[in-house]
N, C-alpha and C positions, 0 to 999 in steps of 0.2 A: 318478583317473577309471578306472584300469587296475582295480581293483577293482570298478567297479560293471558294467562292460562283462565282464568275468570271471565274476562271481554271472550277469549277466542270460545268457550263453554256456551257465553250470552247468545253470540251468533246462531249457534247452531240452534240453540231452544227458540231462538224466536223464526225459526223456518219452521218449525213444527208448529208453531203457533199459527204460523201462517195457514200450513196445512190443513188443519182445524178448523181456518176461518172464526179466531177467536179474536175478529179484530182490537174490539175493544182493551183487551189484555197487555198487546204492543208497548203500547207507551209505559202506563203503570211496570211494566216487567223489565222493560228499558232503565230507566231509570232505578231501579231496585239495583240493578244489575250494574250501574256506573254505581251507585254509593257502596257496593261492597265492594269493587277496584278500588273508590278509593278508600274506603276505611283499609285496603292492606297497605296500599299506597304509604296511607301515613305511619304505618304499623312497622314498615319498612323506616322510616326517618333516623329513627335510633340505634341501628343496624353499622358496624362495621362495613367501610364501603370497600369493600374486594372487589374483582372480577370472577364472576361464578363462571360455570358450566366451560370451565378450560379457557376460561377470559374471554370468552364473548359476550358478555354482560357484565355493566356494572349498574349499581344501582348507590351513586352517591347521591349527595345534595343537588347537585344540577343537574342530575338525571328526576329526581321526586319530583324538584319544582317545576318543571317544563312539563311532567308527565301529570299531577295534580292539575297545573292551568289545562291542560288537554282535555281533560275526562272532566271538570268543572265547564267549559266552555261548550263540548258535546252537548252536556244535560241544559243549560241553558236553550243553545240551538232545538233541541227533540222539544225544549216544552211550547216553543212556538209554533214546534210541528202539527198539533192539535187540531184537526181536519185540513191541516195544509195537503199532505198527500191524498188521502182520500177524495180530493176534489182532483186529484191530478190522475188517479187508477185506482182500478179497484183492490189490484193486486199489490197492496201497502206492505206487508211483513218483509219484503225483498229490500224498500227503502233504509228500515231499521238495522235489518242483519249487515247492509255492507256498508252503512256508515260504523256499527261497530267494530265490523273486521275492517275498516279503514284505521278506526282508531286503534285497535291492538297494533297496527304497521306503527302510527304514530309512536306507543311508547315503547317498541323495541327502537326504533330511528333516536330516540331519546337517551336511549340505555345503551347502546354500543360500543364497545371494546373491541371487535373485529370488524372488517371490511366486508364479510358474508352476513351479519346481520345486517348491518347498514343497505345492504343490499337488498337482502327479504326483506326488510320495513320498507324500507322505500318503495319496492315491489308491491307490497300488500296494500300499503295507503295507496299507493296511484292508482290500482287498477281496479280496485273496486268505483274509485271517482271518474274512471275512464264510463263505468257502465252507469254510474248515476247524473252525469254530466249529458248523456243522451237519451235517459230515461221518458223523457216525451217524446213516442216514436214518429208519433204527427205531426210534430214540430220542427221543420226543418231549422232552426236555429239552434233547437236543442240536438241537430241530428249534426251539425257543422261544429257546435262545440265537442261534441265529444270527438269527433272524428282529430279536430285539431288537437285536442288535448292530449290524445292515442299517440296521434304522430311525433309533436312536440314532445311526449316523456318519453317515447322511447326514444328520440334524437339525444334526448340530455340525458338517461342511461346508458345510451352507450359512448357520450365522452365521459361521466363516470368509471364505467368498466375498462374502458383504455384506463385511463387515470391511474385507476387502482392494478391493472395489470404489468403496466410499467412500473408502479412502487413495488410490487412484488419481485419485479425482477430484481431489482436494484437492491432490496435488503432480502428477500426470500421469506417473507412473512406477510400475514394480514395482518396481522396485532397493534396496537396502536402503542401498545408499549415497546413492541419490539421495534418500530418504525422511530420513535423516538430515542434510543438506545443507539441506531443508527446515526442519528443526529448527530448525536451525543457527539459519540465513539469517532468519526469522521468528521470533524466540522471542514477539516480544507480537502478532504478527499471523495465530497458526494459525488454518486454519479450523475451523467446528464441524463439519464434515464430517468432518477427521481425529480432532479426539476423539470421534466418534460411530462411528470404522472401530476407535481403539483398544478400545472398551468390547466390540464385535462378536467383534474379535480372542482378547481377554481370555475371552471368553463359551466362543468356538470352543477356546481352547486346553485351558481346564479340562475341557471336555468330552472331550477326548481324553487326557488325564493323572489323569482319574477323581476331581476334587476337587468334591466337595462347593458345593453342590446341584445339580451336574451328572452324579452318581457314580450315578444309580438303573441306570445298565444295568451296575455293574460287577459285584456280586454273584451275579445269575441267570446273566448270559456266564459269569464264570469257574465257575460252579455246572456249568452246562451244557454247558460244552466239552469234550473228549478233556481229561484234567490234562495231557498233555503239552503240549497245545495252551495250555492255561491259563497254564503254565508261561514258553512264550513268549510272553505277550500280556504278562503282570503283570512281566516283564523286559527284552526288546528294546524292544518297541513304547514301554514308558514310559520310559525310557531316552530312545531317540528323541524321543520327545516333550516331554521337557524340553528336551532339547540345543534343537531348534526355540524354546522357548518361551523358555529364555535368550537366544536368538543376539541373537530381533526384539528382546523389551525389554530390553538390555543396549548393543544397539547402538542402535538406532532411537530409542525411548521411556524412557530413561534422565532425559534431561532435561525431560521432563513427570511425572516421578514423582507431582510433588505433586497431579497428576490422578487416576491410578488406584491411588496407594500406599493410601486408603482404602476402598475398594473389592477389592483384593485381600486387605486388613486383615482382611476380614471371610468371606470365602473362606477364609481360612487356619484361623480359629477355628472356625466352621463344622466344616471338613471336618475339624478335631480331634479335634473332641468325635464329631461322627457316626461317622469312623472306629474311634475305642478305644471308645466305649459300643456300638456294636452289635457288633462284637467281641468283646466280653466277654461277650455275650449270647447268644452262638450254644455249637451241641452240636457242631457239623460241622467239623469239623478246614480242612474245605475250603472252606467257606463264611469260617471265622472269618482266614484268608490271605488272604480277596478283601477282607473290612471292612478288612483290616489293611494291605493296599495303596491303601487311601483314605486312612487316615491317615498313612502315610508319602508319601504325596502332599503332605499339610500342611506335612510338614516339610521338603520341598526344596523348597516353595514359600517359604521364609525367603530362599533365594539368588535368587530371583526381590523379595523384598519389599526387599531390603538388597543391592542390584547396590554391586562395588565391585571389587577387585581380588582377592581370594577368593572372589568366589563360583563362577568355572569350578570351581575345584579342589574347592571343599566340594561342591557339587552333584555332583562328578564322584566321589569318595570315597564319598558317600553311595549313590550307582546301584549301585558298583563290592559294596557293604557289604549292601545288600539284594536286590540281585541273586544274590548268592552263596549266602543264607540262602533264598532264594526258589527256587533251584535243589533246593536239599537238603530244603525243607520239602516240595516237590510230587514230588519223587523219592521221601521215602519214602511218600507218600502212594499213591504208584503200587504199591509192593509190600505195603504195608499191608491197599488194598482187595483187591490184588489176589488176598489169601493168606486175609483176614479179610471179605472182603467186605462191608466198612464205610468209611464216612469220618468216624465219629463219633470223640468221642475214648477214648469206652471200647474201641475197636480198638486204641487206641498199648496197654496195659496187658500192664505183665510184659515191656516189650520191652527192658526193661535186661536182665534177666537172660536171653531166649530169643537176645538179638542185641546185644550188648555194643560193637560198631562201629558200628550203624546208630545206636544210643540214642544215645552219645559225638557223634556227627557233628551227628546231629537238636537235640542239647540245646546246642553251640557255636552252631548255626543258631540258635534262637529266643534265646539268649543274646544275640548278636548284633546280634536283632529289634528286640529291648529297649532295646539299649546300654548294656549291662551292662562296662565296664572291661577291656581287654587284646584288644577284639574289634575287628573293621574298623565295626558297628555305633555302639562309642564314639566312636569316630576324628569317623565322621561326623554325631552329631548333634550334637559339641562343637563342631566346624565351623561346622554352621546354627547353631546358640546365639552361636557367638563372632558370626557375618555380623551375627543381629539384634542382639544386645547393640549392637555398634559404631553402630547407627541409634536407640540407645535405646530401641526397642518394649520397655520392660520390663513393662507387663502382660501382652505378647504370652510372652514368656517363660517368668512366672509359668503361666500356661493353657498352654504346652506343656510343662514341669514336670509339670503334672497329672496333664497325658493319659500323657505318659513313665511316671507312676507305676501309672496305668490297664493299658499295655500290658503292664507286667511281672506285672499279675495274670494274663493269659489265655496266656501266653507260658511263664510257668511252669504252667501247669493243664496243660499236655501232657507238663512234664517231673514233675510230679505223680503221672500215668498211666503214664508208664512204667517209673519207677523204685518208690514205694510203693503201688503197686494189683496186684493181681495178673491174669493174665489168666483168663478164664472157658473152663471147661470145656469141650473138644471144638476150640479154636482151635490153628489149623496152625501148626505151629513153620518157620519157610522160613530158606532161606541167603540171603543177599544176592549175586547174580552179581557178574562180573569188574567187568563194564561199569560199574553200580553205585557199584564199591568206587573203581575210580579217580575220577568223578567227584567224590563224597563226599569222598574222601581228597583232590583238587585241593582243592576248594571251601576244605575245614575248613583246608588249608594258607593259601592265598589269605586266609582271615580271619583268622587268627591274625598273616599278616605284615603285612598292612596295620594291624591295632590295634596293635602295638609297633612299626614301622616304618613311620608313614605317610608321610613324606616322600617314601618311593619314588615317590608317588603324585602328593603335592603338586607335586613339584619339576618335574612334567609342564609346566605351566604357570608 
């Protein structure tokens, strides 16, 4: 809890900071401010995992590790920040403070034991992204994402809140233990009240984890947004958003599988094929990372379809695996437009040869994407394949197979461009800053240890 009381503290000192006009301070004070979350964070590890403050909080092992990859993943994103904003307003301390209070949403969304946190976090993360999402107010593209993003959360909050209104009724509690008690206690006498909160739930959670046929606002938002901002939606936020969608059906709804295991069946396939075919379809470098975060939507939706005793860890491998790729693919994206003034992908071209570090880092990232062997990418969709395999969805499989072989078309078509196209006349040859270089150099380390060393990761749990 010393961690979310920490971040929501950070916020408010960096509006004074703002205040001040101490810009320079931002970043540096940012950052100070995520490594003492996490140093409580891990302070927390060793900790008997109860439910505090009347069991609306817990803080076990799969609450730390979702909430450490959060707050590691912020600080990577803020240090590419490094005159990103400033070139975007002048009034920069507003970008920092509600990505922080976004992520304080994140790790109560993380840590929840009742349905009224689950709710304020998810409240808190969205709606600070609702105002960073349209933060270029001259930008009608940036003015059409936020507006859709506004609409679309609060459509999928309120089959959420039905959801959870109707489980209320049906057991008389938010608690996720006491919802599970009910399970229990009733296995042939649930109400239809509660299978009518889990299908609500199901509804609301897809909606906010970008799967298919719930995914039409992912593409325009992430199109629409600051990329840095994009950055952190397509990483923290769904991150968060699984860990949530694990917790309930893993704890809760586990032993009604046979209720919604067909129904998610079909969700998962769904948002496959729509993911890698539009994907593949697109010119925009930037557009074709938002299809492509739909479809790996599908694919950690396997540790949701095949709950068992691997699925924290696969699920958690796989965030850790696209996360890192997600990082480096919108980073270079950012200096890319920002030199070529493009997000197409004839911009990546000749960039092996003008930036021989950025292509290298860029090309382990979509390698990655892929899951292409010796990458944290591999690690993680051999994980979801192992979770479904062991429940037998073998056609399920077969059709993610496909798509797998789908994605390595568009995935390589950027390292196509950079390595055998040349670039076109008149385009700016640029360095890669410090800031940049460490990132990239983190990220490309982090995936390479995890795809030959995953256990580090596994043995979490």
């Amino acid at each position: 809890m010393a961690a979310i009381i920490t971040l929501s503290l950070l916020g408010i000192v960096l509006l004074y900071i703002g205040l001040y006009k101490a810009k320079k301070a931002l970043l540096p004070t940012t950052l100070i401010g995520l490594l003492v979350a996490l140093g409580f964070e891990i302070c927390d590890w060793g900790k008997e995992a109860v439910p505090l403050f009347h069991g609306m909080v817990i803080f076990d092992h799969f609450a730390l590790s979702f909430s450490i990859l959060c707050i590691l993943l912020t600080a990577l994103i803020l240090l590419l920040s490094k005159a990103y904003f400033s070139a975007i307003s002048t009034n920069i301390a507003e970008y920092y403070c509600l990505i922080v209070f976004s992520l304080t949403g994140a790790l109560l969304v993380n840590a929840y034991h009742n349905f009224a946190i689950l709710f304020i976090g998810i409240e808190i993360m969205s709606v600070a992204l609702y105002i960073l999402a349209g933060i270029r107010r001259k930008d009608l593209y940036s003015n059409e994402a936020s507006l859709k993003y506004f609409i679309m959360g609060a459509f999928s909050t309120g089959f959420l809140l039905f959801g959870i209104t109707l489980l209320y009724g049906a057991t008389g509690t938010f608690d996720l233990s006491g919802l599970r008690q009910y399970v229990v206690d009733t296995p042939q006498g649930i109400s239809p009240l509660f299978y009518a909160g889990i299908l609500f739930m199901l509804v609301g959670l897809c909606f906010k984890v970008g799967a298919a046929p719930f995914h039409f606002w992912v593409p325009d938002v992430y199109d629409g947004s600051p990329i840095l901002i994009t950055t952190y939606m397509s990483t923290v936020v769904k991150v968060a958003s699984f860990a949530a969608f694990l917790r309930l059906f893993d704890y809760v709804f586990a032993a009604l599988n046979d209720f919604w295991t067909p129904i998610l069946l079909a969700v998962i396939v769904i948002t496959l094929f729509v993911g890698n075919i539009s994907a593949l379809m697109q010119t925009s470098f930037k557009r074709m990372l938002a299809y492509s975060s739909v479809a790996h939507a599908g694919y950690m939706l396997f540790a949701i379809l095949s709950l068992g005793a691997n699925s924290a860890s696969g699920i958690f491998v796989y965030a850790v695996a696209y996360s890192l790729s997600s990082v480096v693919g919108f980073g270079t994206l950012i200096l890319v437009k920002k030199y070529n003034g493009s997000d197409q992908f004839i911009a990546f071209n000749g960039l092996g040869k003008s930036n021989p570090l950025l292509a290298v880092t860029l090309t382990l990232a979509m390698l990655s994407l892929a899951g292409i062997p010796l990458t944290a990418g591999f690690i993680g969709k051999f994980m979801m394949f192992t979770t479904a395999m062991n429940d037998y969805h073998i056609t399920l499989l077969l059709l993610a197979a496909v798509n797998a072989i789908i994605g390595v078309f568009y995935y390589l078509r950027v390292i196509v461009h950079m390595y055998f196209k040349s670039a076109e006349e008149g385009t700016t040859p640029f360095v890669m800053p410090l800031n940049f270089k460490m990132v990239f150099v983190i990220a490309a380390i982090l995936t390479l240890a995890v795809g030959i060393y995953p256990q580090c990761l596994i043995g979490l749990f």
